[in-house]
Structure formats: structure tokens, C-alpha cells
ROPA-652023 format. One record per residue: x, y, z of N, C-alpha, C, CB in turn; residue in three letters. Coordinates in steps of 0.05 Angstrom, whole numbers, plus 5000, padded with zeros to 4 digits. Glycine has a CB too. Layout:
BEGIN
XYZXYZXYZXYZALA...
END
This chain:
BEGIN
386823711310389023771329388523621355389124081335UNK390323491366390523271389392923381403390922931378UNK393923171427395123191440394523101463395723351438UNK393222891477392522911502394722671511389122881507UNK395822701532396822581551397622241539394622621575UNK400122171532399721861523398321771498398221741543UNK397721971479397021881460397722081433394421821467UNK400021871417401122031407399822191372403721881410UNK399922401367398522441346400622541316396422671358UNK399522291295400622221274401022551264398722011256UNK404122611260404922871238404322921202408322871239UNK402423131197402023121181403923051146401023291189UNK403022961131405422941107406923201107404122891075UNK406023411093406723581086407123821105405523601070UNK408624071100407724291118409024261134405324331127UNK410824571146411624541170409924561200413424691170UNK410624441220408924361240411224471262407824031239UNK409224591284409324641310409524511333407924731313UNK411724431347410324191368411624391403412623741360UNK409524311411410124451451411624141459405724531481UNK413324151476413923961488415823901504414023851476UNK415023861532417624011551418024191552419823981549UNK415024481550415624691547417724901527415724681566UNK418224731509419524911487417324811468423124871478UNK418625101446416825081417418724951392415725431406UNK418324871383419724771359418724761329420424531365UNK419824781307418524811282419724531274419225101263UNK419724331266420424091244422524281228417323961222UNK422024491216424124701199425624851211422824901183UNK426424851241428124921256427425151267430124911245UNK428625351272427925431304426325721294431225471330UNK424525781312422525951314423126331303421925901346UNK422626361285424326671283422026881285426226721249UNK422627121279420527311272419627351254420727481274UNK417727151244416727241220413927141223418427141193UNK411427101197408927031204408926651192406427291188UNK407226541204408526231197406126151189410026011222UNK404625951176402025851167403525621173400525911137UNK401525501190402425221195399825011190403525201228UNK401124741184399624511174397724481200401524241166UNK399724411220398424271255400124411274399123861264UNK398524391287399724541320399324271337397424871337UNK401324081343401423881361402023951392403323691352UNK400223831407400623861440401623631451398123921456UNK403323631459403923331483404423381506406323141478UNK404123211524405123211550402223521565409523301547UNK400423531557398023671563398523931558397023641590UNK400623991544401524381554399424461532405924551545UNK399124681548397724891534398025091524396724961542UNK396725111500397825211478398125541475396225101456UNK396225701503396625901511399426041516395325881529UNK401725881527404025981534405326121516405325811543UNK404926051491406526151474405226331459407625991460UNK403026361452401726411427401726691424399026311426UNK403426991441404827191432407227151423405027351449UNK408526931414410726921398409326911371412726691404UNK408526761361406026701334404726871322403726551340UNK405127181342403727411330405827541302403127661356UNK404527601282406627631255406927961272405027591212UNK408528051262409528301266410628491237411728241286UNK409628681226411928781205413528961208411328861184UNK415528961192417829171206417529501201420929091194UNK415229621192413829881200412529941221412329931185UNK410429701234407829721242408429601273405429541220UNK409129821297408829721320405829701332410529861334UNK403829751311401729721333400129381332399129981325UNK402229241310400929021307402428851339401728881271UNK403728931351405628891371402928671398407129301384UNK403628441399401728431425401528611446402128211438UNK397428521459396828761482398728751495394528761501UNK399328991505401229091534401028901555400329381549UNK402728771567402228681598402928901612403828431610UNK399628931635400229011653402229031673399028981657UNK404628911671405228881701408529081684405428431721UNK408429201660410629341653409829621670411129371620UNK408429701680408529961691405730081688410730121677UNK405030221715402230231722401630471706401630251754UNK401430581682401130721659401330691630402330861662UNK401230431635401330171610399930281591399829851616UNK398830431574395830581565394630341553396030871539UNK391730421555389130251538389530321511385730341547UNK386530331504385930401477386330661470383530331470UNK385430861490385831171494388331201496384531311517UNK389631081487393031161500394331401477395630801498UNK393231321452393331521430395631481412393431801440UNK396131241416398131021399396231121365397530541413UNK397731061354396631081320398230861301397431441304UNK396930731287398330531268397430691235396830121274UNK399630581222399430641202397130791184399930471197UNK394730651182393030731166391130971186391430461153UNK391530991210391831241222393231491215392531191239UNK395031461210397731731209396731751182401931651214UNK395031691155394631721135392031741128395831571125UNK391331881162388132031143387832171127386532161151UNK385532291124384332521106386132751129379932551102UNK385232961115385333261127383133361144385533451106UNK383133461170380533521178380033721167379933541203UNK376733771174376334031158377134311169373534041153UNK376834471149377334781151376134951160377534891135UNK373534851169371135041177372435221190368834931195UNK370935411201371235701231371935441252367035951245UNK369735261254368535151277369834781268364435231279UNK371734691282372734441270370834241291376634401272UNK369534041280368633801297368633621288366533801307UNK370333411301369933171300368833011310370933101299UNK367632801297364332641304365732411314361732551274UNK364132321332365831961344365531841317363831701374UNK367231681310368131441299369731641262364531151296UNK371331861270371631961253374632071263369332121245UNK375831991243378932071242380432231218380331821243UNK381232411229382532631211385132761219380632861208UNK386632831203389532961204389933221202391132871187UNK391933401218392033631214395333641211390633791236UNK396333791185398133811181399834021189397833781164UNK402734001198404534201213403734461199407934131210UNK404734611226403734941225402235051241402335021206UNK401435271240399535381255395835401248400735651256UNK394335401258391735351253389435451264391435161254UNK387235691260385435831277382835731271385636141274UNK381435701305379035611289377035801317378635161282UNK375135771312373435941337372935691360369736101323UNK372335541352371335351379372935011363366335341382UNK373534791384374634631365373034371388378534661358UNK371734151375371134071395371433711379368134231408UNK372933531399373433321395372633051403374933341398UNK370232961389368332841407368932591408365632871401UNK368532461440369132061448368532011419366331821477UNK370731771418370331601393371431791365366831501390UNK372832001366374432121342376932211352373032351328UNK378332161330381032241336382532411309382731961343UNK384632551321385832751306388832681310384933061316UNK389332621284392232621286393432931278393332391266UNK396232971297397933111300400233091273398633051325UNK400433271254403033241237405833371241402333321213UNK407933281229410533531240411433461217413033511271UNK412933701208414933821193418033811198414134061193UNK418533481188421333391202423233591193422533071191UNK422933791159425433921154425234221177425534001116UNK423034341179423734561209423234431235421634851212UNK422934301236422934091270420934151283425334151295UNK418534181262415434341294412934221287414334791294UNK410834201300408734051296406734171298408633871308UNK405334261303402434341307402334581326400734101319UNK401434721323399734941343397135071327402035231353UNK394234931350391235041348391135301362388934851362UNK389435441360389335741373386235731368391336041356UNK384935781384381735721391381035871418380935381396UNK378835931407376236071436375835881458372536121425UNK375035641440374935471471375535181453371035481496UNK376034991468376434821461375834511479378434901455UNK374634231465374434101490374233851465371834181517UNK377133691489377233431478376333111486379533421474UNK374133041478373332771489373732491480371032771492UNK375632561465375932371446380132371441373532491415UNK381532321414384032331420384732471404385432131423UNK386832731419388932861398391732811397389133131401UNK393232661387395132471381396832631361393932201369UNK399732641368402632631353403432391367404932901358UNK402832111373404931931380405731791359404231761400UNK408931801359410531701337409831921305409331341334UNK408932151316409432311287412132521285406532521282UNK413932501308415732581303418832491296415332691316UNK421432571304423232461280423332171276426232551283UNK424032051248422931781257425231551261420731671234UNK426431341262428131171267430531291263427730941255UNK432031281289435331341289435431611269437531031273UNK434431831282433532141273433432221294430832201258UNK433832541294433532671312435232861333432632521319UNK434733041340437133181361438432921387435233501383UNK436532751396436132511418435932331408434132491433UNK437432301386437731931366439931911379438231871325UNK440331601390442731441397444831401377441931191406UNK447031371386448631251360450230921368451531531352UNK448630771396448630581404446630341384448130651430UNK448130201379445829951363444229911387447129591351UNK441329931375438929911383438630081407438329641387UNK440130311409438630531429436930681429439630671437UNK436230761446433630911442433631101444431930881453UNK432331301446432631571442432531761469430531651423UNK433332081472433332161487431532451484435632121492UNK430632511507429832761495429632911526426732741473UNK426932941546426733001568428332981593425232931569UNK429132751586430432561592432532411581429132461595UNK434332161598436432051583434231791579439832011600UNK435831651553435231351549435131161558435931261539UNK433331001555434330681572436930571561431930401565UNK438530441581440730341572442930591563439930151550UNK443430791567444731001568447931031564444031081589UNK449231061550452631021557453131181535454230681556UNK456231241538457231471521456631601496459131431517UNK455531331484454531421447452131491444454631171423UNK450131481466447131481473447031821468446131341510UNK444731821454443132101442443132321474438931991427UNK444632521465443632711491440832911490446132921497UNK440133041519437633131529438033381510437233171565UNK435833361510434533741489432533841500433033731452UNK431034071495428434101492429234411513426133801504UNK427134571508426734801529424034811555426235061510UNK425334751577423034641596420634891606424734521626UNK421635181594418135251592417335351568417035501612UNK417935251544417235321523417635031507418635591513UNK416434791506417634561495416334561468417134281512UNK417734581439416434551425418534441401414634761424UNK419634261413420834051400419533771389422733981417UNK420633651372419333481374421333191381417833501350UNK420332911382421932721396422932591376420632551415UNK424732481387427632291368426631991361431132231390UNK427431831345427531611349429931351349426131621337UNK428531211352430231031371431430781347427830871400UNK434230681350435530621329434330281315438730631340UNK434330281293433829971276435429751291435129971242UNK434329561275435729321281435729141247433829141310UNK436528981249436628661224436628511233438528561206UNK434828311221433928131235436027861213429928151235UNK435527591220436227351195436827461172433927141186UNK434027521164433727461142434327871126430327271142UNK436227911140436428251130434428371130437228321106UNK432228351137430628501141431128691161428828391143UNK430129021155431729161172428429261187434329411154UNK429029221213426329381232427129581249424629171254UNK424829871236425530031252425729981286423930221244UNK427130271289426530331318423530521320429230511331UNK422930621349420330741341419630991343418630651352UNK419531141328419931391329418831621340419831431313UNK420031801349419332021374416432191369421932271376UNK415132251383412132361390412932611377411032381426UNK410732741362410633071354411133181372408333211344UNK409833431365409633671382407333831377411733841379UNK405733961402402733981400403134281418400633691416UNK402334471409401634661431398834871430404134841432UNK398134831447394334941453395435251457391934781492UNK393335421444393335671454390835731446395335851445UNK388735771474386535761473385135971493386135511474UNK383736121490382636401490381436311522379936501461UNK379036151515377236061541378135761555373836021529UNK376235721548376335411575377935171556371835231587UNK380435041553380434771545380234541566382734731531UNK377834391559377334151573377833951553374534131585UNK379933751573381433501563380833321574384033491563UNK377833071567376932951594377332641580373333051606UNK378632681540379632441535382332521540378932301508UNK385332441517387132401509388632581493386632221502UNK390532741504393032911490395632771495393333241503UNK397032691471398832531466400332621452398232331460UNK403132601459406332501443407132441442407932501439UNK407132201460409031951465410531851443407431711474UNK412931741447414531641432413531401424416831631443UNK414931291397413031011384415930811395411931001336UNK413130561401415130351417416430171396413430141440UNK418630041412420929931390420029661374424029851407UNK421029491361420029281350421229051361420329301324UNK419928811373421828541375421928361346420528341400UNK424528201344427128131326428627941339429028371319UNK428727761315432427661331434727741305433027161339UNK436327831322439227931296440627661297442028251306UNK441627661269442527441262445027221287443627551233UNK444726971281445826811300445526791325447626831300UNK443526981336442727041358441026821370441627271355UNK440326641400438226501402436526591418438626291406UNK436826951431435027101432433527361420435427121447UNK431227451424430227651413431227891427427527621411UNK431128101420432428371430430128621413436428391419UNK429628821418426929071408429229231401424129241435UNK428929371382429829591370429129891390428429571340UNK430330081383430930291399427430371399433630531386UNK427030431434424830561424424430971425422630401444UNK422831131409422231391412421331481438420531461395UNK422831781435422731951458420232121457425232121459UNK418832201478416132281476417032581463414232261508UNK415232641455414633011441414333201457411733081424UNK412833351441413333631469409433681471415934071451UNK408333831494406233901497406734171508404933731510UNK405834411501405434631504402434791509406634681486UNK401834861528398534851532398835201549396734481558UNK397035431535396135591548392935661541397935791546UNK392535681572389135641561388535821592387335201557UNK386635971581384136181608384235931628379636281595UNK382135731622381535491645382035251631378335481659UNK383635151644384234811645382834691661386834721652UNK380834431653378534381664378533991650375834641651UNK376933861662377533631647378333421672380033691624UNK378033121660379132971679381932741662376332801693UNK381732771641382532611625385932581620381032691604UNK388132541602390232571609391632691583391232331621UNK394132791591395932931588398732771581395733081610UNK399932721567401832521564404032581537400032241561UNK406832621551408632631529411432421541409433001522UNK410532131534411631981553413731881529409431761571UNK415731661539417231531523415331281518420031481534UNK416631141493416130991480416230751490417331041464UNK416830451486417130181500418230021480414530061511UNK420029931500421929701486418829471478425029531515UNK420029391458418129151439417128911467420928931406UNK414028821467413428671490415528451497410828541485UNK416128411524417828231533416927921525417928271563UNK418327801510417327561514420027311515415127521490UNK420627361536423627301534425527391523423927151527UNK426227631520428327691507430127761518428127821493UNK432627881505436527941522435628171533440028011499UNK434228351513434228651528432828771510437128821532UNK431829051524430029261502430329481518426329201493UNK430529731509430929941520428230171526433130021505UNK427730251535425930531534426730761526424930601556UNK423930991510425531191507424831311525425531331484UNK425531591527425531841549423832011541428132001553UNK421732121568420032201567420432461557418932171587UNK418832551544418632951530418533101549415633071513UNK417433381533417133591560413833711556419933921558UNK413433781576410033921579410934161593407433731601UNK408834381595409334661605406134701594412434881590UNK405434811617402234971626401435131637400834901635UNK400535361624400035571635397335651633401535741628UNK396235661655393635761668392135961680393435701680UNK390836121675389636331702388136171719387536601694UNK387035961707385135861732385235481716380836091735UNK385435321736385235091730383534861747387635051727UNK381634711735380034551758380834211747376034651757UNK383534261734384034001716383533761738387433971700UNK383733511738384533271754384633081742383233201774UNK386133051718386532831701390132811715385732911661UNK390632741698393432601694395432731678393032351683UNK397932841687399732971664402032811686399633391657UNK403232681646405732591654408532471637404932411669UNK409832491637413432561623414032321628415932811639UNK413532081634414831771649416231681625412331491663UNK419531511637419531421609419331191603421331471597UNK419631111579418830811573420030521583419030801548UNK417030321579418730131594421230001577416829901605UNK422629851593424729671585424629401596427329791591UNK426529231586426628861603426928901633429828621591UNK428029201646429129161673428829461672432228991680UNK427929491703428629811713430629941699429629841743UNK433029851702435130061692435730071662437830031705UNK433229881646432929951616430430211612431929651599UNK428830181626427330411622428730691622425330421643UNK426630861602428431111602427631271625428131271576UNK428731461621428931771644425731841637431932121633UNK424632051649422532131654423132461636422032101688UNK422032561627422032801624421733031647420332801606UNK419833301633419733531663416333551650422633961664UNK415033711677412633771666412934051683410033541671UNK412534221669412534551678410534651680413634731663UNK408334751712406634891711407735211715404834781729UNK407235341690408335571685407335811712407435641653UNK404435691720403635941733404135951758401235991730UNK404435791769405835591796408735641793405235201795UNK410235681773413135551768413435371787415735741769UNK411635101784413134911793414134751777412134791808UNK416234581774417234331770416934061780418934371773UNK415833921766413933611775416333371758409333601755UNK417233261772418833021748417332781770423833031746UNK416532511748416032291764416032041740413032331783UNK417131881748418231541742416131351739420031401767UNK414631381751411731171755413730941774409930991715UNK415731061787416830841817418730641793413230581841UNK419730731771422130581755425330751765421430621713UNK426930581781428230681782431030641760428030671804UNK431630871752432730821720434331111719429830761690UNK434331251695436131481706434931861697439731401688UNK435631971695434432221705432932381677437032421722UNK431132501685430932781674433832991670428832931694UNK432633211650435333321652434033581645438033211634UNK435333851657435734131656437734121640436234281681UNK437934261617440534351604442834621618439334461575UNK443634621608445834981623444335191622448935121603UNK443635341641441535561644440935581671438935531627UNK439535951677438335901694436135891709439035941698UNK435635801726433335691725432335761760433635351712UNK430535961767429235991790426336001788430236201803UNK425435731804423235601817422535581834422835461816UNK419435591834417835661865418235371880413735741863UNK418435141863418234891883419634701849413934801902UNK419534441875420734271861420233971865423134331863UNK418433811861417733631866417833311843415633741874UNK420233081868421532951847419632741868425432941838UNK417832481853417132291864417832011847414432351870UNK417131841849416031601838419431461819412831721813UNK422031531833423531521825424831831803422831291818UNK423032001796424132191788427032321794422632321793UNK428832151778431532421786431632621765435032301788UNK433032721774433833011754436633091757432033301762UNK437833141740440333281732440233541719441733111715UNK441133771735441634061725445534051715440634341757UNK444434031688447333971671448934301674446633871628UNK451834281669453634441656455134671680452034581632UNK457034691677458234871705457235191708461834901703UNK456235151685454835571680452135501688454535771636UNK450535251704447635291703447335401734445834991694UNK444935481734444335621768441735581773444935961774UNK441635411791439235351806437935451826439435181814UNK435835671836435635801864432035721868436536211863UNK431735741887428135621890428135711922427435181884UNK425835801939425335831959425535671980423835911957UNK425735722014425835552029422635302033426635722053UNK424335082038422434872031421734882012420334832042UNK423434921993422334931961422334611945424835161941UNK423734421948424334181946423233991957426134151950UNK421433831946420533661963419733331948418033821976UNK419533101956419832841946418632651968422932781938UNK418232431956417332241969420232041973414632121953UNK421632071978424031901983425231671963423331772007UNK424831811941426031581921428131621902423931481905UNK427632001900428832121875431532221886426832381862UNK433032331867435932471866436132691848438032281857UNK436932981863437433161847440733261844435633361855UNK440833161829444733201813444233611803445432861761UNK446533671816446533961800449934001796444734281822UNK450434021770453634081763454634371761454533961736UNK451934491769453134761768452234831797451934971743UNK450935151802451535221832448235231841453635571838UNK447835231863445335191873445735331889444234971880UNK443935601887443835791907441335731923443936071897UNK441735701948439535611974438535771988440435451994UNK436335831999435136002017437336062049431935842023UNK437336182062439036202081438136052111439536492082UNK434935922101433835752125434035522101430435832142UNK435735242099435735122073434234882085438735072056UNK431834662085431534462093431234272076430034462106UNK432134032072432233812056429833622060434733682061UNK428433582038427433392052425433262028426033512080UNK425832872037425032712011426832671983422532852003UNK428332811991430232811963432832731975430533141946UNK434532631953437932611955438932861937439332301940UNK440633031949441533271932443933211935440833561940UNK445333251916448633161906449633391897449232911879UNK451333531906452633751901454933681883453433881925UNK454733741850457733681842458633991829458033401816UNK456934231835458634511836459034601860457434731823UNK456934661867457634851893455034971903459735101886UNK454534911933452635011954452335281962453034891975UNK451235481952451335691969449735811975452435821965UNK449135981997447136162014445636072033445336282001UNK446035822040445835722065447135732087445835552063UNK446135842111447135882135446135662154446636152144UNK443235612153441735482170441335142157438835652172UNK442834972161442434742144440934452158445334672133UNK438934412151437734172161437333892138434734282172UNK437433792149436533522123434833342140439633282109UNK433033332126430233172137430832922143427733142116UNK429032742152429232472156427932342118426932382190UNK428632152108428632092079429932222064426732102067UNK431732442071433332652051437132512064432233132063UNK437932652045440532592039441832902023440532312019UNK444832912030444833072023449233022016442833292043UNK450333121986452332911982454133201973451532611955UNK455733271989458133521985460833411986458033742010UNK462433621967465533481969466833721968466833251943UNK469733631974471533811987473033991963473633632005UNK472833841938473334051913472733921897476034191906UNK470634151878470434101848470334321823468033961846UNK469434311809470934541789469534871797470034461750UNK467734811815467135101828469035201848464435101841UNK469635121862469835091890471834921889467335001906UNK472835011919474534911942474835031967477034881934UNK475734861994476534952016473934902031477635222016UNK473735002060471134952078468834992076471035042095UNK466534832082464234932074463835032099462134752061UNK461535282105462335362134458635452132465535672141UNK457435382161454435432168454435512199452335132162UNK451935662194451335652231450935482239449435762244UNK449035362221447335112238447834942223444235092244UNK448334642229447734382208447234152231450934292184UNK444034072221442433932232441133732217440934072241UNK442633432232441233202205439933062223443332982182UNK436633002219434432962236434932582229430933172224UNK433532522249433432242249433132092216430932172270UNK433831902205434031822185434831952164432531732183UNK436432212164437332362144440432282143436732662148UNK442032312115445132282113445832542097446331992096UNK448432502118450132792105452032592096451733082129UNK453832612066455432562060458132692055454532492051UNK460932612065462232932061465132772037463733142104UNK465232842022468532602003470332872002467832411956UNK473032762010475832832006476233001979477532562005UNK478333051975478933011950482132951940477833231937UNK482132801914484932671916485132751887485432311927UNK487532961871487333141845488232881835489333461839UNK489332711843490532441825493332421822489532441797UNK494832691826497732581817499132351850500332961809UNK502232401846503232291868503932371893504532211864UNK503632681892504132741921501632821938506132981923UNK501532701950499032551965497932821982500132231989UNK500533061992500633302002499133482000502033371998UNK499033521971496633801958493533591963497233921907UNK492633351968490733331968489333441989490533161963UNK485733441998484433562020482533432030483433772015UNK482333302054480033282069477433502068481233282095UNK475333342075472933462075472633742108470633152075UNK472233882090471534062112469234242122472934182112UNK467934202147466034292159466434432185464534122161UNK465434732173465734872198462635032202468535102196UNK461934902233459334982241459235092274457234722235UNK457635312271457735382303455635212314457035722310UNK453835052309452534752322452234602300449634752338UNK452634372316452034132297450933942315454634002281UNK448733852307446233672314446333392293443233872307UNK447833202306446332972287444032772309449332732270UNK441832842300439732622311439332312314437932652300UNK439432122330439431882334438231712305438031852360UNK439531532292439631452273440031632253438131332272UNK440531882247442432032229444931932225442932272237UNK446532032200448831932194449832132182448931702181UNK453232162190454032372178456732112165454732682201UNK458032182140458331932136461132032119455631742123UNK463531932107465631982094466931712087467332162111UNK464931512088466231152080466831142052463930862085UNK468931062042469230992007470431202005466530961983UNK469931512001470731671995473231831991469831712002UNK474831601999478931651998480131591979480931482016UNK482731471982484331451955483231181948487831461957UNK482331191929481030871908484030681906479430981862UNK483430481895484330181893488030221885482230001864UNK489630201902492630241888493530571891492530151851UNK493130751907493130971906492931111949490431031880UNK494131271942495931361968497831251989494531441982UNK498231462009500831422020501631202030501331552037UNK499231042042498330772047498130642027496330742059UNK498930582006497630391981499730121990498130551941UNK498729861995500129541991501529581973498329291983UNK504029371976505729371955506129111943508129471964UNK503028951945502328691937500828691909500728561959UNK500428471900499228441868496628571878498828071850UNK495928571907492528701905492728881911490128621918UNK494629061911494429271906493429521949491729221876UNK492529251957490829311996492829472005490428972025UNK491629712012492729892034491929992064493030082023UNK493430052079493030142109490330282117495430342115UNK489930432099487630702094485630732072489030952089UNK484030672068482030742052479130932056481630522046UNK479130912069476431182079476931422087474631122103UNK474431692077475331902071475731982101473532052051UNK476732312096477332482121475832832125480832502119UNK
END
């Protein structure tokens, strides 16, 4: 093998051959696909190096995402290692662990436990062994251990053992979407799999994410959704390796005629369910989405959506890592939604993104009162359906300034209500607030009618502190008499807006070709456009 600079090197007789040149790859047999290639020569010219490419060259089969090149780091700062609790094939097809009272697994020893329930007195999972997680796709449930004490140093894994390609309550019905579960999907739109799961009892398991065909008809899955695992454990569980559900990541492909590659849908993470005396450990906790197939130029790949976790404690000295994030995609707004992580004994609520901003967690219709509520790292959340009800204590909400909490039903508020770190979007209805503040990084988005509600919103106080926005929109029912529509209304016995606060009603009027003012030109430009 040659190539250096000016000196050209004779192509073998036979065999197809590889040449770099001008930074593209080329085959003599035409253009580069997904498949595995044995080549005669690999020719270099013009000095390139042969490094640039050589994750395209990796064979891939259309079962096996773990043959997938390493992760680049720079997809998201939770990229997992080796501990990540990924499983390939001849993993998911161990033996059975044993039956003893007392289950132990020895480092460098891997065993399977099949769906159901399972008692053992002590269970202990030592660095360097792993246990795979099984589920029972025809009743939808996966595992639950029940033990005296328990401690894992090593990996207990359902990732990708639950429903498997374009399956599932959170299967897409979008070519090559991905799945939903905690969360919505990467790449998300009408036909996209909707949110499931019960956020303090999760014991669902995750969806997967839809196929693709490649040239040559070969059909490659999508990757299928994480089990479901739940601890119920007497004494102490210490978790100082790896508890996993993650969704299995999608496959890269090119579909036919295509002259880019695109990943098949990837799985939505599983569920984790954990009650234990003491939670103790440094290690992690993870029911995350899945990942679009490694980038290596391609049109697009989607992520799936993170699972749900729920933990309940009398006493906990954990400081590892628990987290719902969802998977990456080619671009922020391909990654999926994040799931919820529920500390039952706290009732708090934790949603976080790992800083992807992409689209939300989701509450189903229900109701739901929490001690706190904490959305960071891009975490939004959506409390779905007009019957759901949200209530949580003063200063109960709190964020690092990135997230958005959507509620379509009613949010009942403390009567001292303060905003703060979060964007809260009212699309039912605000009530029990008298005293209203919105922090500086908070936002806060009310309208003048929606299917709860109508007419004035009315406070003692409404106070928006330096860098905070109040938003207030009109409303216009749509027909033509412009008459029955309503301005936004606020009635307060003070109102405080603080220097660089904004109280704001821009956009919020009759849209493009619409009211009393509407142009009577092909563009439709009118006199008035901003709300009142």
C-alpha cells in the first residue's frame, strides 16, 4: 500500500479497490454502500489519511447495533462507556442465573433472568458481571427482584430487552421514527408514537423505533425499547456500578437511490422502579433513550425518549447519577424528550435534557400534586389533557433557565405564586394565585381564552422582577366578526414591572389575512397586527 505525494501507485489486476482522493472515497465498483467490503488495495493520493474515513468501512449487520462504531463524545455529555449496559446479541442469550437463596455473580460472568417475579435473600453483583434483564412482550413486564439487601458493582441491564422494532404502546408510525415513551420522540409530528407510562409506579416497558431498507432490500431494524426492572429490597441497595434500560440505538443505512445515509428509528428507554430501606452507592441509574445510528454524515437520525424512574426511600446516601435524557440525534431538535424521574419520598419531580434542547417530557391526564418541581438542562415538560390538575407548593418550581412547563389542563398555585427559572405556559387555566411574581430567568405565557376559561385574569399583586416576561395573547374564535373577539385582560391592585422586565402582547393578534384591518393586496398586510 503506497500513496505518497507525486507518485502514482499501479491498481491492482483484480478486486475491487478503494481510492481517497480529494477527500472523497470511491470504490472502482461504484459508490460506497452499507455493507462489509474485502478489498484488494486501499490507495492514498494526494497524502490523505486514511483515518478520515475508516468508520464508514466498519461492516454493520442489520440485528446487531453494538457492532455500531465507538460513540463520539461530543454527541452528549452522557455518551456511556463500557458500563453503559448496552448488550449485543450473544449477551441477551445467556444462560439463566442461578436459583440459589443467595444469587452471586462473579466478575467476568454473565447470566439472564427471565420475566417475572424473583426472591432471593441477599443478591450481590460483582465489577466485571453482568445480568441481563428479560420481558415478557405478550403481558408487557419485565423483571422484579425482592431481596434483603442487595449491591450492584458490576451491570444489571434491560437495554434493548424491551418491545422490539416498530412495537410497542410508543412505536412511531413515521418511516424511521423513533419511539416514544417518557417522553416524545426525536423528530416528532403527527404519526409519531405517543407518551405512556405511570410516573410513580413505571413498570412499562419501552417501544421501539421503526426499520428501514436499505439497496439491496435488506431490511434494518430500528432499536428497540429498554425493559423494565423494579427493586424491592428489604435493607440497603447499593448501586456503585450500572442499572439500565435504555432504549437500543438505531442502525445507519442508505435506502435505496439515496446518496445519503439516514439510522433507523431509535428505542425508548424502560422503566426503573426501585424501593429499598437505604439507597447507597455512587454508581448510575439510567432509563435513557436510545441513539440515532453514529453520525457520519448523514440526512438525519432521530433519538428515542427517555423512560420513567420512581424511588422510594426511608433513608438515602446515593450520589451516583439517575437519569431519563433522551437520545441523541444529527441535531438538537432530533434528539428525543427526556423522560420523569420520581423521588417518591420527597415527591419531587426531576426532568433534565443533558442541555439538548429538543422537546418535552410528558404527564398524561391526571392528577398530580407535588412537593417541588425541578426542570434543568433543557428539560421541558408537558402536563397533557383538559381533565389534568397540577397543584405543588409555594416556590415549588424551580429551573436553571432553560426549560418550559406546558400544562393543558388547570394549575392550581399557591396564593404567594413565584416563578422562577422556568417558562410556564398556561394553555388551561391559572388559579389560586393572588400574589404573582415572576423571577428574573422565568417567563410566564397566559391568554385571554381557552377551553377552560375566559374573561379577566384578576391578582393583588403582579410583579415581574428584572429579566422576567409576562406574556399576555388576545384571542380571535376565527370566524368574521371581529366583535365577539377579546383582548387580554389584567386586573391588579399593583403592578410592578422592574427595569429590564417585559410585559409583552407582540404577534399575538389577528395572524396573516385576518381582521378588521386586514390589506386588500395579494399580501394579504394590514393596519394592525399586535395583540391587545
Amino acid at each position: 500500500m503506497g500513496g505518497s505525494s507525486g507518485e502514482p501507485v499501479a491498481k491492482p489486476a483484480t478486486g475491487p479497490v478503494l481510492f481517497f482522493k480529494k477527500g472523497y472515497a470511491m470504490l472502482d465498483m461504484g459508490v460506497i454502500r452499507a455493507r462489509a467490503y474485502k478489498l484488494t488495495a486501499i490507495i492514498l493520493s494526494l497524502s490523505i489519511t486514511l483515518s478520515i474515513l475508516l468508520t464508514a468501512l466498519i461492516p454493520t449487520s442489520a440485528g446487531d447495533s453494538s457492532r455500531l462504531p465507538s460513540p463520539r463524545s461530543d454527541r452528549g455529555e452522557y455518551r456511556e462507556g463500557p458500563d453503559s449496559g448496552r448488550l449485543d446479541t450473544a449477551v441477551l442469550q445467556a444462560d439463566l442465573c442461578p436459583t440459589d437463596e443467595d444469587l452471586v455473580v462473579t466478575s467476568g460472568m454473565t447470566c439472564r433472568v427471565e420475566a417475572g417475579t424473583h426472591t432471593y435473600s441477599t443478591v450481590s453483583i460483582q465489577s466485571g458481571a453482568t445480568v441481563v434483564i428479560g420481558s415478557d412482550l405478550d403481558q408487557g413486564i419485565g423483571v422484579t427482584l425482592i431481596a434483603d439487601q442487595m449491591q450492584v458493582d458490576g451491570i444489571v441491564s434491560a437495554a434493548g430487552t424491551g418491545f422490539p422494532s416498530g412495537t410497542g404502546p410508543g412505536s412511531s408510525q413515521v418511516w424511521l421514527g423513533s419511539a416514544a415513551h417518557g417522553g416524545r420522540a426525536g423528530g416528532q409530528s403527527d404519526d409519531s408514537g405517543e407518551p405512556y407510562g405511570d410516573l410513580h409506579h413505571p413498570i412499562a416497558l419501552g417501544s421501539g423505533g421503526q426499520p428501514g431498507t436499505d439497496w439491496d432490500q435488506v431490511v434494518h431494524p430500528g432499536g428497540a425499547g429498554g425493559g423494565a426492572i423494579k427493586l424491592v429490597i428489604q435493607g440497603t441497595l447499593t448501586i456503585d456500578g450500572t442499572l439500565s434500560t435504555r432504549g437500543g440505538d438505531g442502525v445507519f443505512f442508505w435506502p435505496p437511490d439515496w446518496e445519503e445515509g439516514v439510522s433507523t428509528g431509535a428505542g425508548s428507554g424502560g422503566s426503573i422502579w426501585i424501593e429499598a430501606g437505604i439507597l447507597a452507592g455512587a454508581g448510575g441509574i439510567q432509563a435513557a433513550g436510545g441513539f440515532a445510528a453514529e453520525d457520519r454524515g448523514m440526512l438525519f437520525g432521530h433519538g428515542g425518549a427517555g423512560g420513567r424512574i420512581a424511588i422510594y426511600t426511608s433513608d438515602s446516601t446515593f450520589t451516583g447519577v439517575v437519569r431519563t435524557q433522551g437520545g441523541a440525534g444529527t441535531h438538537d431538535v432530533d434528539w428525543g424528550g427526556p423522560g420523569t424521574v420520581y423521588w417518591g419520598t420527597e415527591n419531587r419531580l426531576v426532568v433534565d435534557n443533558g442541555g439538548h434542547d429538543s422537546l418535552p417530557a410528558v404527564l398524561l391526564e391526571s392528577d398530580y400534586s407535588l412537593a417541588s418541581i425541578e426542570l434543568t438542562g433543557y428539560g421541558h415538560l408537558d402536563v397533557l389533557g383538559e381533565g389534568s390538575r397540577l397543584s405543588f407548593p409555594a416556590e415549588a418550581i424551580s429551573g436553571d433557565g432553560t426549560s418550559r412547563l406546558r400544562a393543558f389542563g388547570s394549575v392550581d398555585a399557591p396564593a404567594s405564586f413565584m416563578i422562577s427559572g422556568i417558562s410556564l405556559d398556561i394553555e388551561g387555566e391559572l388559579s389560586g394565585a393572588s400574589d404573582l411574581v415572576i423571577g428574573g430567568s422565568a417567563s410566564l405565557f397566559l391568554r385571554a381564552h381557552t377551553p377552560l376559561r375566559s374573561g379577566a385574569y384578576a391578582f393583588d399583586s403582579v410583579t415581574v422582577r428584572s429579566g422576567g416576561l409576562l406574556s399576555l395573547a388576545s384571542y380571535d374564535n376565527g370566524d368574521e366578526d371581529y366583535s365577539n373577539d377579546a383582548p387580554f385582560e389584567l386586573e391588579a391592585n399593583s403592578l410592578l414591572v422592574e427595569a429590564d422586565a417585559v410585559i409583552i402582547a407582540n404577534g399575538f393578534g389577528y395572524s396573516s389575512g385576518r381582521g378588521p384591518g386586514r390589506g386588500e393586496d395579494a399580501t394579504g398586510s394590514g393596519t394592525y397586527s399586535g395583540g391587545a
